[in-house]
Structure formats: C-alpha cells, structure tokens
PDBQT receptor file of N, H, CA, C and O in Angstrom, charges set to zero:
ATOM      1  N   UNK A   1    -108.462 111.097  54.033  1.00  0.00    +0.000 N 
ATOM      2  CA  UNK A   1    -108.548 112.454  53.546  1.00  0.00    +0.000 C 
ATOM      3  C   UNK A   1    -109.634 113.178  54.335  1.00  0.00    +0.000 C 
ATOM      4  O   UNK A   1    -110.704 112.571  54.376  1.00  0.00    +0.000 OA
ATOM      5  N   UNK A   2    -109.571 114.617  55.115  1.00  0.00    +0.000 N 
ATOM      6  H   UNK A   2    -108.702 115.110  55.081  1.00  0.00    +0.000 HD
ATOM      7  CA  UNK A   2    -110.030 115.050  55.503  1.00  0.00    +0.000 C 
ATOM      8  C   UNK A   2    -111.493 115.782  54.787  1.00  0.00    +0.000 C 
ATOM      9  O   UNK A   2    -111.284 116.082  53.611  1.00  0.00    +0.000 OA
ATOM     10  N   UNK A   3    -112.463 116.013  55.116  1.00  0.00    +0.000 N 
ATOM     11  H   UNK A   3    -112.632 115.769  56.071  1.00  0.00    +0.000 HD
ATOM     12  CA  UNK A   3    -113.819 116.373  54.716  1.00  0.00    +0.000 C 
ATOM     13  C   UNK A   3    -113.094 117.602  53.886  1.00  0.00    +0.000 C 
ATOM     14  O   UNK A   3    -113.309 117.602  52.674  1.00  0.00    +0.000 OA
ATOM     15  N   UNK A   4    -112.220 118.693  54.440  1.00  0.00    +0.000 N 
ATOM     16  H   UNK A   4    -112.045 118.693  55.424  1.00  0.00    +0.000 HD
ATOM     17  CA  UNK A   4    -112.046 119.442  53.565  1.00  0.00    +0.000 C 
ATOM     18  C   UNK A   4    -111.129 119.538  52.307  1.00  0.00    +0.000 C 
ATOM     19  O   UNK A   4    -111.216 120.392  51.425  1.00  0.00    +0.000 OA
ATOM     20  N   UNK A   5    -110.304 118.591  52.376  1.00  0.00    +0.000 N 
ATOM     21  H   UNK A   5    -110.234 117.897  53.093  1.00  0.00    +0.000 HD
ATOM     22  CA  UNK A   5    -109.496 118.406  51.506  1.00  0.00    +0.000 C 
ATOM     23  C   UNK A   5    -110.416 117.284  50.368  1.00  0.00    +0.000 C 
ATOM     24  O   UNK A   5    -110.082 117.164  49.189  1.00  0.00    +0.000 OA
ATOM     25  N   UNK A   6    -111.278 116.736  50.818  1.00  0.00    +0.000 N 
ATOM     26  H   UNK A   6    -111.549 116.834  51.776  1.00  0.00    +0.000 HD
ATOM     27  CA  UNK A   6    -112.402 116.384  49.918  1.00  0.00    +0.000 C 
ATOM     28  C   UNK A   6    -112.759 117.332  49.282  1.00  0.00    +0.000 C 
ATOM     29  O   UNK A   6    -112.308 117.413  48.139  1.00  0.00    +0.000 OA
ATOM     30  N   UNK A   7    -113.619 118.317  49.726  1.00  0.00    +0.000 N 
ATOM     31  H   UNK A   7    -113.985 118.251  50.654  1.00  0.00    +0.000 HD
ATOM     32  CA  UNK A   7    -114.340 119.169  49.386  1.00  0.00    +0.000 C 
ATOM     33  C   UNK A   7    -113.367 120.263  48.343  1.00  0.00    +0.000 C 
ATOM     34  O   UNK A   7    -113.869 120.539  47.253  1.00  0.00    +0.000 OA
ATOM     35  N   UNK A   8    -112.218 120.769  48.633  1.00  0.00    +0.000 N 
ATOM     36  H   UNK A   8    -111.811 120.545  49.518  1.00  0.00    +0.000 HD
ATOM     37  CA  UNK A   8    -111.444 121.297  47.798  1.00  0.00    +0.000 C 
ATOM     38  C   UNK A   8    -111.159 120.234  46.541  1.00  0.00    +0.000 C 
ATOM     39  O   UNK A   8    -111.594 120.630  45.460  1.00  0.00    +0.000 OA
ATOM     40  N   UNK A   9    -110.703 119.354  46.539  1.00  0.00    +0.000 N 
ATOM     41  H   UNK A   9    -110.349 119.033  47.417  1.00  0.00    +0.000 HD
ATOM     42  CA  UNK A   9    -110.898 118.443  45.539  1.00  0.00    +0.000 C 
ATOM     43  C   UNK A   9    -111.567 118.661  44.249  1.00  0.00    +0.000 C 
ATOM     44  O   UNK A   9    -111.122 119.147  43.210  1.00  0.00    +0.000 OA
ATOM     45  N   UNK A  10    -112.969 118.103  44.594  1.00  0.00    +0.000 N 
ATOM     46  H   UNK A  10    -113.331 117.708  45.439  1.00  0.00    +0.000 HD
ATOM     47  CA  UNK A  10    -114.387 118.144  44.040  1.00  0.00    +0.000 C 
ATOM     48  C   UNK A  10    -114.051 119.837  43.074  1.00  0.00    +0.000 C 
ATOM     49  O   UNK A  10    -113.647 120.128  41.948  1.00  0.00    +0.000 OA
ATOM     50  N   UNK A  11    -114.477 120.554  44.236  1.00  0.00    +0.000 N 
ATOM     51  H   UNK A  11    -114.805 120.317  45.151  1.00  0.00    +0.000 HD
ATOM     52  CA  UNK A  11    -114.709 121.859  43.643  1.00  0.00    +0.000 C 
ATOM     53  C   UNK A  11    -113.167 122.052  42.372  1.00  0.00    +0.000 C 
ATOM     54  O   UNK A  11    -113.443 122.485  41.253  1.00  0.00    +0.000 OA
ATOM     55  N   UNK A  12    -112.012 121.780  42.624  1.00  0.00    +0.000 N 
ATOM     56  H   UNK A  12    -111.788 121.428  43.532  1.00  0.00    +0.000 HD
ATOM     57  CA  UNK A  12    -110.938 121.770  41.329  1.00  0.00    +0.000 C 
ATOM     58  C   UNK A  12    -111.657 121.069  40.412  1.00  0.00    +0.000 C 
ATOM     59  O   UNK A  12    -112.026 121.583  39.357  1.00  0.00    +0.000 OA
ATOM     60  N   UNK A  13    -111.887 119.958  40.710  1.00  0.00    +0.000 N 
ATOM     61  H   UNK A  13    -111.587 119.540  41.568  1.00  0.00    +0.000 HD
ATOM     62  CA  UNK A  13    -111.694 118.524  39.321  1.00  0.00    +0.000 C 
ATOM     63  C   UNK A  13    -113.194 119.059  38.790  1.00  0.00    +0.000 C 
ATOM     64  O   UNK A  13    -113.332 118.990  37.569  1.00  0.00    +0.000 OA
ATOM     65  N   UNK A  14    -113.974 119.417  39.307  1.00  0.00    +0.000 N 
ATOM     66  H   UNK A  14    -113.862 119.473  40.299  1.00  0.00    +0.000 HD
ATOM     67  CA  UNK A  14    -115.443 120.143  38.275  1.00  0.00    +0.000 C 
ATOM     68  C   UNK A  14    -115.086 121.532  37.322  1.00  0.00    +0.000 C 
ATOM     69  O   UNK A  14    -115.367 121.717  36.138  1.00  0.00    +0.000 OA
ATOM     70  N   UNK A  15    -114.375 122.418  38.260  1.00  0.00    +0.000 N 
ATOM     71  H   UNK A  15    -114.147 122.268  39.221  1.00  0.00    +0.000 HD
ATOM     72  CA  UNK A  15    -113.840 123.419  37.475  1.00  0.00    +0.000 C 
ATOM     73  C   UNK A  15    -113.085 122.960  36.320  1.00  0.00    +0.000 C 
ATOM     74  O   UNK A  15    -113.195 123.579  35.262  1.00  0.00    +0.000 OA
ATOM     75  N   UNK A  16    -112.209 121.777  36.423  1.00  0.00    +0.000 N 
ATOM     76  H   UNK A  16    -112.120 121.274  37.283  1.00  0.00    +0.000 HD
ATOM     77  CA  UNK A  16    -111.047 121.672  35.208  1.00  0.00    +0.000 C 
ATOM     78  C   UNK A  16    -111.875 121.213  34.329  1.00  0.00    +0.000 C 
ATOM     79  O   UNK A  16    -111.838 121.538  33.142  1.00  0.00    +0.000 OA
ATOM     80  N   UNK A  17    -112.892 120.228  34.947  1.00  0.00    +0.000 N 
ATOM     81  H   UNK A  17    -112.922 119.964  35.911  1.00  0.00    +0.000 HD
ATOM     82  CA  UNK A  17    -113.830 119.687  33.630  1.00  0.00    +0.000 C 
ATOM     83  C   UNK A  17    -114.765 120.164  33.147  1.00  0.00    +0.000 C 
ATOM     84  O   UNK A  17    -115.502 119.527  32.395  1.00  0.00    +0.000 OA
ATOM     85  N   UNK A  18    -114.974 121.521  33.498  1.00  0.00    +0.000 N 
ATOM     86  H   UNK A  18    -114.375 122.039  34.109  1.00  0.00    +0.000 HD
ATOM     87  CA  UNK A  18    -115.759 122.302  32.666  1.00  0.00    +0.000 C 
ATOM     88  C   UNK A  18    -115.420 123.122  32.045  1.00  0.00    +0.000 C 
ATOM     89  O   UNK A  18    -116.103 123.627  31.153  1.00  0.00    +0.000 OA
ATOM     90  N   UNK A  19    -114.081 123.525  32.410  1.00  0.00    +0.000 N 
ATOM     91  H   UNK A  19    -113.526 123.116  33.134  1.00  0.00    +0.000 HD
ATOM     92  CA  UNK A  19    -113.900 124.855  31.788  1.00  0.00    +0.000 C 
ATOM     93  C   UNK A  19    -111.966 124.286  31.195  1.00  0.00    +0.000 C 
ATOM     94  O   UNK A  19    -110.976 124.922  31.556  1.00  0.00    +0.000 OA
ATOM     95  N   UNK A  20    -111.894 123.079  30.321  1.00  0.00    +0.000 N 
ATOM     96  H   UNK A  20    -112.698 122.562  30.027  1.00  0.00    +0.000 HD
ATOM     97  CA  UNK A  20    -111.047 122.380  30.021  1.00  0.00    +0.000 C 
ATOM     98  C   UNK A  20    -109.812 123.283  29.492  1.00  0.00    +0.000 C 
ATOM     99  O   UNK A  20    -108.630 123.009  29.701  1.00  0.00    +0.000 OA
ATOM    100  N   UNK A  21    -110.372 124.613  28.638  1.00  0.00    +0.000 N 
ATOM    101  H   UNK A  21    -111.332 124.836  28.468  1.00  0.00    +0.000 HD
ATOM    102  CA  UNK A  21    -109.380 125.687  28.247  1.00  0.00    +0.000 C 
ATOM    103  C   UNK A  21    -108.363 126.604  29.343  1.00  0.00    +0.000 C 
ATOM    104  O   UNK A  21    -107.237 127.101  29.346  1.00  0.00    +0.000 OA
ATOM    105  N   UNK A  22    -109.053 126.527  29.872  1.00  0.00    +0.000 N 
ATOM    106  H   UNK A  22    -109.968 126.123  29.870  1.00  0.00    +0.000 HD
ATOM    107  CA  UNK A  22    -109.251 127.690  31.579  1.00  0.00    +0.000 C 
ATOM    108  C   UNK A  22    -108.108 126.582  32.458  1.00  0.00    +0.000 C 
ATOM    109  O   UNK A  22    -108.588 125.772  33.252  1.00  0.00    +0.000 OA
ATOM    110  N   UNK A  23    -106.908 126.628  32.277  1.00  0.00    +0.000 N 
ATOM    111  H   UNK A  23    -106.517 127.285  31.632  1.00  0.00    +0.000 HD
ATOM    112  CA  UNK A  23    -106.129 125.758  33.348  1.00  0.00    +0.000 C 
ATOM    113  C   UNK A  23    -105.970 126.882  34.489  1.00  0.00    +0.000 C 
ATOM    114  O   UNK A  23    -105.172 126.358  35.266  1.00  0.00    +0.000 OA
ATOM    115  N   UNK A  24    -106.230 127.870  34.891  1.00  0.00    +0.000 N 
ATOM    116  H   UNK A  24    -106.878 128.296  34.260  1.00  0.00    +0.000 HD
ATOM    117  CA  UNK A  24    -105.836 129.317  35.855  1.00  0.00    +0.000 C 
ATOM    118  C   UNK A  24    -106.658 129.193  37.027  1.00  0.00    +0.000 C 
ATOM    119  O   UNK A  24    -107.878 129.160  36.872  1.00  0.00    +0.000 OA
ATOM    120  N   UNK A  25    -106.180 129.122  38.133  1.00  0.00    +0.000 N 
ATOM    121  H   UNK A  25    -105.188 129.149  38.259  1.00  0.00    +0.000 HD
ATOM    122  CA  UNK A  25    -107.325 128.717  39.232  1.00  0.00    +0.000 C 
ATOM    123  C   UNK A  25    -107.031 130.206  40.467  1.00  0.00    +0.000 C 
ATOM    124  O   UNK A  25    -105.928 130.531  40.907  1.00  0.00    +0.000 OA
ATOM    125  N   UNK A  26    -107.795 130.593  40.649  1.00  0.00    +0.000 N 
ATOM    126  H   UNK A  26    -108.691 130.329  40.291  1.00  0.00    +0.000 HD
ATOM    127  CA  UNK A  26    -107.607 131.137  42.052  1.00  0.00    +0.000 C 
ATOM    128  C   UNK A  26    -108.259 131.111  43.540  1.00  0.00    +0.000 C 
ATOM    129  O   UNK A  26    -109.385 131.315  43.995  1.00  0.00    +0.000 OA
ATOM    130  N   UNK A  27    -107.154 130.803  44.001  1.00  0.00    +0.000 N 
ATOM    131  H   UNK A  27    -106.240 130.637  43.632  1.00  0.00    +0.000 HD
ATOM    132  CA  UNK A  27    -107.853 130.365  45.396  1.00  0.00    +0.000 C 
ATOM    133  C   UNK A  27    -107.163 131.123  46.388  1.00  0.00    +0.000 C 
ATOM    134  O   UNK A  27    -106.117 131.761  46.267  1.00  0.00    +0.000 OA
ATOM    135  N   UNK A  28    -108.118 130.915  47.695  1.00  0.00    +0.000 N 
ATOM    136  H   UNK A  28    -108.968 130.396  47.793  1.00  0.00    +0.000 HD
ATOM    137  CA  UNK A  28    -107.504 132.106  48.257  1.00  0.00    +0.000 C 
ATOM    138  C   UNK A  28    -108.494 131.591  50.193  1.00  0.00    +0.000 C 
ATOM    139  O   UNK A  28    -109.638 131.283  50.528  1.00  0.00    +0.000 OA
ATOM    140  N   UNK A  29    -107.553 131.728  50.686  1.00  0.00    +0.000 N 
ATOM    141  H   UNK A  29    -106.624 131.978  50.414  1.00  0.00    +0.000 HD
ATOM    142  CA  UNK A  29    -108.330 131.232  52.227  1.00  0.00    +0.000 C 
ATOM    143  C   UNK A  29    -108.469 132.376  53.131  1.00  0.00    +0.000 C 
ATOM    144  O   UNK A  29    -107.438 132.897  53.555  1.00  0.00    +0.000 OA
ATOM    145  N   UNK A  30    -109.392 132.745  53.413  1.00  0.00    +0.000 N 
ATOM    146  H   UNK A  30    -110.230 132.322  53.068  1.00  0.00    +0.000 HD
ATOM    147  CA  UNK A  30    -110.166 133.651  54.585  1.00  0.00    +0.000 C 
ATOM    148  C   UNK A  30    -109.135 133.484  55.442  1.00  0.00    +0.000 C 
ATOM    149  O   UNK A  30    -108.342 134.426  55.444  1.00  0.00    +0.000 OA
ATOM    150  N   UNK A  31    -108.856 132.460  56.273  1.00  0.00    +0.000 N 
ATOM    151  H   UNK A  31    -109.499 131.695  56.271  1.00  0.00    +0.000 HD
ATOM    152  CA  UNK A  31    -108.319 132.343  57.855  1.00  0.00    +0.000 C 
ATOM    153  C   UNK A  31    -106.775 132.488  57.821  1.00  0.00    +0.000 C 
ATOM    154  O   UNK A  31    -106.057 132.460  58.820  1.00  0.00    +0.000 OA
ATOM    155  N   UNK A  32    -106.222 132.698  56.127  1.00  0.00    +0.000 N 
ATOM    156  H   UNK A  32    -106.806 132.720  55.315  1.00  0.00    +0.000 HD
ATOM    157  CA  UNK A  32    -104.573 132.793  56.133  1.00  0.00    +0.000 C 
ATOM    158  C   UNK A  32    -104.146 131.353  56.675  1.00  0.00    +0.000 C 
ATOM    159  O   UNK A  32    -104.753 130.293  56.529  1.00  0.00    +0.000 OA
ATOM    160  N   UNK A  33    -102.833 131.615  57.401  1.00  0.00    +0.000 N 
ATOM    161  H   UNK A  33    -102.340 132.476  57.520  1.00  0.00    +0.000 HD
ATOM    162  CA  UNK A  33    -101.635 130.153  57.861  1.00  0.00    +0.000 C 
ATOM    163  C   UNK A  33    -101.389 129.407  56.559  1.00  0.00    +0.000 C 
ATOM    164  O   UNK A  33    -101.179 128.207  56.733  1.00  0.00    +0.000 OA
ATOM    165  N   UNK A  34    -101.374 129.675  55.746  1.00  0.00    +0.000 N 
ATOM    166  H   UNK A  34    -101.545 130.650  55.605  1.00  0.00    +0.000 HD
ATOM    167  CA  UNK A  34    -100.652 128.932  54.407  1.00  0.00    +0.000 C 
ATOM    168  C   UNK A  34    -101.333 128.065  53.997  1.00  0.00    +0.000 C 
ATOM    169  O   UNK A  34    -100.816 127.164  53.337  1.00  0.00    +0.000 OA
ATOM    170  N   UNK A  35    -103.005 128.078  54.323  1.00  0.00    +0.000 N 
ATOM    171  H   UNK A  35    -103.425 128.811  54.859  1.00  0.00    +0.000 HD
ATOM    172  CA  UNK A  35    -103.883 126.776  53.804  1.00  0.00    +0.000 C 
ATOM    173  C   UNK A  35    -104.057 126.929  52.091  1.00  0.00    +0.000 C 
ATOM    174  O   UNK A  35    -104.074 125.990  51.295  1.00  0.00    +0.000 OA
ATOM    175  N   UNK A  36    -104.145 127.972  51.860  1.00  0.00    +0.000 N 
ATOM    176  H   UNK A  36    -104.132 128.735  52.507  1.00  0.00    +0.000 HD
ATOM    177  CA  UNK A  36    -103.593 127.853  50.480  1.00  0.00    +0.000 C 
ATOM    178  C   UNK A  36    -102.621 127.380  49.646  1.00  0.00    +0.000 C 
ATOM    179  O   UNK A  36    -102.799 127.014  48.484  1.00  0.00    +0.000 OA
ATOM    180  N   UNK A  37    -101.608 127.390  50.239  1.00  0.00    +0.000 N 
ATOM    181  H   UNK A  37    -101.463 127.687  51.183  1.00  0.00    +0.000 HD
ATOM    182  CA  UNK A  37    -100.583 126.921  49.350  1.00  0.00    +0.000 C 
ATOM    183  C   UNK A  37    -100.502 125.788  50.065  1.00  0.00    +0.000 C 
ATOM    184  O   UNK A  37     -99.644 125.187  49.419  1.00  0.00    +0.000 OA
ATOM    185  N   UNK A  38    -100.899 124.849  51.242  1.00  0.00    +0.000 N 
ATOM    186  H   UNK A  38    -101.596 125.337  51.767  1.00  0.00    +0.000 HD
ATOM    187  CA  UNK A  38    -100.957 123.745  51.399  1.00  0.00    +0.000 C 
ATOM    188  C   UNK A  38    -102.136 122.514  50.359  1.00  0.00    +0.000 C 
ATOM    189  O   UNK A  38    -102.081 121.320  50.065  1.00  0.00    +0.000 OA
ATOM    190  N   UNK A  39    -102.995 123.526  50.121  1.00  0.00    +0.000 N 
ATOM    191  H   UNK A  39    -103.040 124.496  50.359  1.00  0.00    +0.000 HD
ATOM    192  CA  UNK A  39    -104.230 122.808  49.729  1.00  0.00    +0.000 C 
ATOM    193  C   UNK A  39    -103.924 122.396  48.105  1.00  0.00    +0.000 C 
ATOM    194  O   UNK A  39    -104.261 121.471  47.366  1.00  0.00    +0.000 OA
ATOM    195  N   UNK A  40    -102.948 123.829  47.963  1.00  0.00    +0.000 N 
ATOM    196  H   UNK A  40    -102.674 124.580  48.564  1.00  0.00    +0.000 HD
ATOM    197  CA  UNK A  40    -102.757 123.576  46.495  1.00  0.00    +0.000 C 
ATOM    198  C   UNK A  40    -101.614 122.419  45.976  1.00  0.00    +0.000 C 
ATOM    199  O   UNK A  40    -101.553 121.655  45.013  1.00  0.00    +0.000 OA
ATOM    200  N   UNK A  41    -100.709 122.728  47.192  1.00  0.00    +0.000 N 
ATOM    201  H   UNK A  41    -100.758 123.350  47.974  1.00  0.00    +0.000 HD
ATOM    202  CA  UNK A  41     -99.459 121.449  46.719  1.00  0.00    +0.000 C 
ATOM    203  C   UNK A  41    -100.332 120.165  46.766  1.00  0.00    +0.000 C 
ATOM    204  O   UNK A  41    -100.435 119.249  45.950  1.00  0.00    +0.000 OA
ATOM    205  N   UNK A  42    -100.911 120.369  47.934  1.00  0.00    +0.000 N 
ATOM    206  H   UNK A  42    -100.826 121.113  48.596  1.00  0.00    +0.000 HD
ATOM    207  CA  UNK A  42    -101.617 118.583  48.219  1.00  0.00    +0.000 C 
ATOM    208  C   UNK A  42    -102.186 118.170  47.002  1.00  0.00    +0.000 C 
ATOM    209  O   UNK A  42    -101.912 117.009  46.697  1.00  0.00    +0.000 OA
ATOM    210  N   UNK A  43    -102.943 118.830  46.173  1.00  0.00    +0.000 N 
ATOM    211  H   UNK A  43    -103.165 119.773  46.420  1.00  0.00    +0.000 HD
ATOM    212  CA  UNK A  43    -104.058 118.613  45.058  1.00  0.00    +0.000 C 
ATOM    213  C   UNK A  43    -102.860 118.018  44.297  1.00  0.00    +0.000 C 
ATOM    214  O   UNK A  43    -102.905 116.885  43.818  1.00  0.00    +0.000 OA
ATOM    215  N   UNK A  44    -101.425 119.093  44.173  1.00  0.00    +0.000 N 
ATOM    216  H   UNK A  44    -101.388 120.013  44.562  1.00  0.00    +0.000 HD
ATOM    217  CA  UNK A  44    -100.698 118.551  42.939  1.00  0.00    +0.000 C 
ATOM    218  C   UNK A  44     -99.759 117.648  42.955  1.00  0.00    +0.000 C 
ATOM    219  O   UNK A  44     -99.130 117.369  41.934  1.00  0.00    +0.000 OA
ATOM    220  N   UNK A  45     -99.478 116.903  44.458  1.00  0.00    +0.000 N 
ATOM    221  H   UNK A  45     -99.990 117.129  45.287  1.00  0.00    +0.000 HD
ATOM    222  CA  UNK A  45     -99.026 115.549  44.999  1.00  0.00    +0.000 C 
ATOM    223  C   UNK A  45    -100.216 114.517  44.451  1.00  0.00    +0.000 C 
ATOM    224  O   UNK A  45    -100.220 113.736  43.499  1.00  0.00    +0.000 OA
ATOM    225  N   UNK A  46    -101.403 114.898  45.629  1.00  0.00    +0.000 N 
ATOM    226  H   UNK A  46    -101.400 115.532  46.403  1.00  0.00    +0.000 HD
ATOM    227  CA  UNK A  46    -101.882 113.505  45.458  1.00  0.00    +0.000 C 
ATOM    228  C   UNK A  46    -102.871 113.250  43.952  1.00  0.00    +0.000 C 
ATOM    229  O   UNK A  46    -103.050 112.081  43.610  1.00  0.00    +0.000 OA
ATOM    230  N   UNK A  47    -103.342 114.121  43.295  1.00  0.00    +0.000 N 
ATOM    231  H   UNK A  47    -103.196 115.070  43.573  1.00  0.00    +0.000 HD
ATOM    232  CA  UNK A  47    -103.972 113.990  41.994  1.00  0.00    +0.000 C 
ATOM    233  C   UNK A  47    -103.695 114.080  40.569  1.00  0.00    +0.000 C 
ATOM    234  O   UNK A  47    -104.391 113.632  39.658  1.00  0.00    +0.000 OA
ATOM    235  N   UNK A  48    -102.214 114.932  40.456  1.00  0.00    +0.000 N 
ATOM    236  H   UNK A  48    -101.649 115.296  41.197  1.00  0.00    +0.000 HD
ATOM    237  CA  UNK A  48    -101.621 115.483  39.319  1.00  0.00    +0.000 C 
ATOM    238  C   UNK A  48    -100.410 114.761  39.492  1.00  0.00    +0.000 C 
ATOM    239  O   UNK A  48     -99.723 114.542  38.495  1.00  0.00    +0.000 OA
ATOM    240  N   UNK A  49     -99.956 114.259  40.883  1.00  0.00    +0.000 N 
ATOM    241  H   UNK A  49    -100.514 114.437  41.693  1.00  0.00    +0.000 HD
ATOM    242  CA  UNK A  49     -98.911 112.985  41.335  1.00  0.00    +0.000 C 
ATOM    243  C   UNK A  49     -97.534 113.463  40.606  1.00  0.00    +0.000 C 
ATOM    244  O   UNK A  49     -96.858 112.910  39.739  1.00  0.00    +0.000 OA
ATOM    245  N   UNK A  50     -97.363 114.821  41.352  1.00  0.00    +0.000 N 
ATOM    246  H   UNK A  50     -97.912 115.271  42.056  1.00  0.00    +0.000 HD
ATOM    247  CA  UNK A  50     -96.144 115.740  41.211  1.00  0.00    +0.000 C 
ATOM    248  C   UNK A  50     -95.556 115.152  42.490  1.00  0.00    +0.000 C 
ATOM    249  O   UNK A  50     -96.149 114.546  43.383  1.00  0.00    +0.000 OA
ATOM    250  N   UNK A  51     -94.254 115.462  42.387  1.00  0.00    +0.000 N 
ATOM    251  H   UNK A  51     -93.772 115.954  41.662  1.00  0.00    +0.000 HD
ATOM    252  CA  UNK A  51     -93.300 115.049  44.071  1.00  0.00    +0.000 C 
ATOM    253  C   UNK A  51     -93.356 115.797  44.709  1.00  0.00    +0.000 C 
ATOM    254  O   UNK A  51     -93.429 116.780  43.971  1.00  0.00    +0.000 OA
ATOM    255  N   UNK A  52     -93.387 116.196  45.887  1.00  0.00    +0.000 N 
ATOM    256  H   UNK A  52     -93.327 115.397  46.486  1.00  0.00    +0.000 HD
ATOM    257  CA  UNK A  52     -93.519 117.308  46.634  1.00  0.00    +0.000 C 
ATOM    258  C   UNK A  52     -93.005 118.579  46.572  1.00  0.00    +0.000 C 
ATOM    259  O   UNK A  52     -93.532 119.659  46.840  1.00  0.00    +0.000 OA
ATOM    260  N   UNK A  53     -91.437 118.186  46.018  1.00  0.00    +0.000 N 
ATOM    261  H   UNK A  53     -91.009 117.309  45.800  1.00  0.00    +0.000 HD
ATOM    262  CA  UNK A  53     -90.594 119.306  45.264  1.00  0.00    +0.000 C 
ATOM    263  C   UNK A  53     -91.067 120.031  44.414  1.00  0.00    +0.000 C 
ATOM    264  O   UNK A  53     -91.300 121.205  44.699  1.00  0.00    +0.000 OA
ATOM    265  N   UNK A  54     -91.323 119.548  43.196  1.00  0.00    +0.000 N 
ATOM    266  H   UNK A  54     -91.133 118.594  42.965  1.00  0.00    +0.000 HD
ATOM    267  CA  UNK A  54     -91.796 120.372  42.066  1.00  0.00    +0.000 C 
ATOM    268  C   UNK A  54     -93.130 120.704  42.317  1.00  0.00    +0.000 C 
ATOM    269  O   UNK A  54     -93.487 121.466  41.418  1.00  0.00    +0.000 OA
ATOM    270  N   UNK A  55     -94.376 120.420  43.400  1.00  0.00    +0.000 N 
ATOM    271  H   UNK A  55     -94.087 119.801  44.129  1.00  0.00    +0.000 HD
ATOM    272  CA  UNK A  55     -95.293 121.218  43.450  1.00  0.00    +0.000 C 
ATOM    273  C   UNK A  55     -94.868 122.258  44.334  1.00  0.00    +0.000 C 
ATOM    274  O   UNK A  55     -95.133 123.400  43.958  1.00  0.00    +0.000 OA
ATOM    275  N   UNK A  56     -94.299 122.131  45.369  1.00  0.00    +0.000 N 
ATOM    276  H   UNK A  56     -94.084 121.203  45.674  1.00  0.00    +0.000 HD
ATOM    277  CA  UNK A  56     -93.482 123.506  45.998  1.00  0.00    +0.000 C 
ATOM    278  C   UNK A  56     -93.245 124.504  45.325  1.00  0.00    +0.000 C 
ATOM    279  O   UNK A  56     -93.725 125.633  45.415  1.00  0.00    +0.000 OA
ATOM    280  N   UNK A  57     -92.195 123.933  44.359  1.00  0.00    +0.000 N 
ATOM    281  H   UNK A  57     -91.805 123.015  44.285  1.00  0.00    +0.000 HD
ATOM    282  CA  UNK A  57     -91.765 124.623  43.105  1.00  0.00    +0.000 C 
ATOM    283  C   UNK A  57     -92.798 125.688  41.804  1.00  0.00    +0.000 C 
ATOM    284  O   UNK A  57     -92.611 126.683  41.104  1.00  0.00    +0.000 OA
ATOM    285  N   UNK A  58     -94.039 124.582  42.124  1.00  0.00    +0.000 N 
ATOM    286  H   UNK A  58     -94.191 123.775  42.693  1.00  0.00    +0.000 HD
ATOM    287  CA  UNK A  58     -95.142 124.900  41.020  1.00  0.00    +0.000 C 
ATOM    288  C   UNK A  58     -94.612 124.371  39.325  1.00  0.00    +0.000 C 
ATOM    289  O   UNK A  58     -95.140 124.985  38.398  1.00  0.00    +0.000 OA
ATOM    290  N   UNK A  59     -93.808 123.491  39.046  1.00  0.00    +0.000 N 
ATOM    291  H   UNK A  59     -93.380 122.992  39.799  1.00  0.00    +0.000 HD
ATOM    292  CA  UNK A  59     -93.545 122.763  38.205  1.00  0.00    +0.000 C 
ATOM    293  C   UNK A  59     -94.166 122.145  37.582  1.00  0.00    +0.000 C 
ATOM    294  O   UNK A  59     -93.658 121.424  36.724  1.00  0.00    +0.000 OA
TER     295      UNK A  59
C-alpha cells in the first residue's frame, strides 16, 4: 500500500471513529484525474471489503 493510500486510510477510520453518527464524508482532490473516486472505491474494496462493482456502484 502506497504512503498515500495509507495516509487516506488513517484520516477515514479516525473520522468514522469519532464521529460514529456522521457516516457522510467529503473528499475532494486538488490535482483532479479521478483520485477521488479511486481513493474512495479502494477504501470500500479493501476495508469495508465491497467487490469492486458495488463500490463503483456506491452500494
């Protein structure tokens, strides 16, 4: 796993555990190319261990 996909990580899984009511996240990348919606499927493959489909989907 790359340093930043670490680092995005971290910063989710502290937010969810602090603010446990609050499931609503917004994120948003400076440099554009779809690192957003890459960063976000990845989180919900490899941690929430959705299939690639339904995080595409947002399922």
């Amino acid at each position: 796993m790359s340093q930043k996909s670490s680092s995005f990580y971290k910063e989710v899984d502290t937010f969810l555990s602090t603010e446990p009511e609050n499931k609503l996240i917004c994120v948003h990348c400076v440099h554009g190319v779809n690192r957003t919606g890459y960063y976000i499927c990845r989180y919900m493959i490899e941690k929430l261990k959705f299939t690639p489909e339904d995080a595409i989907k947002g399922k």
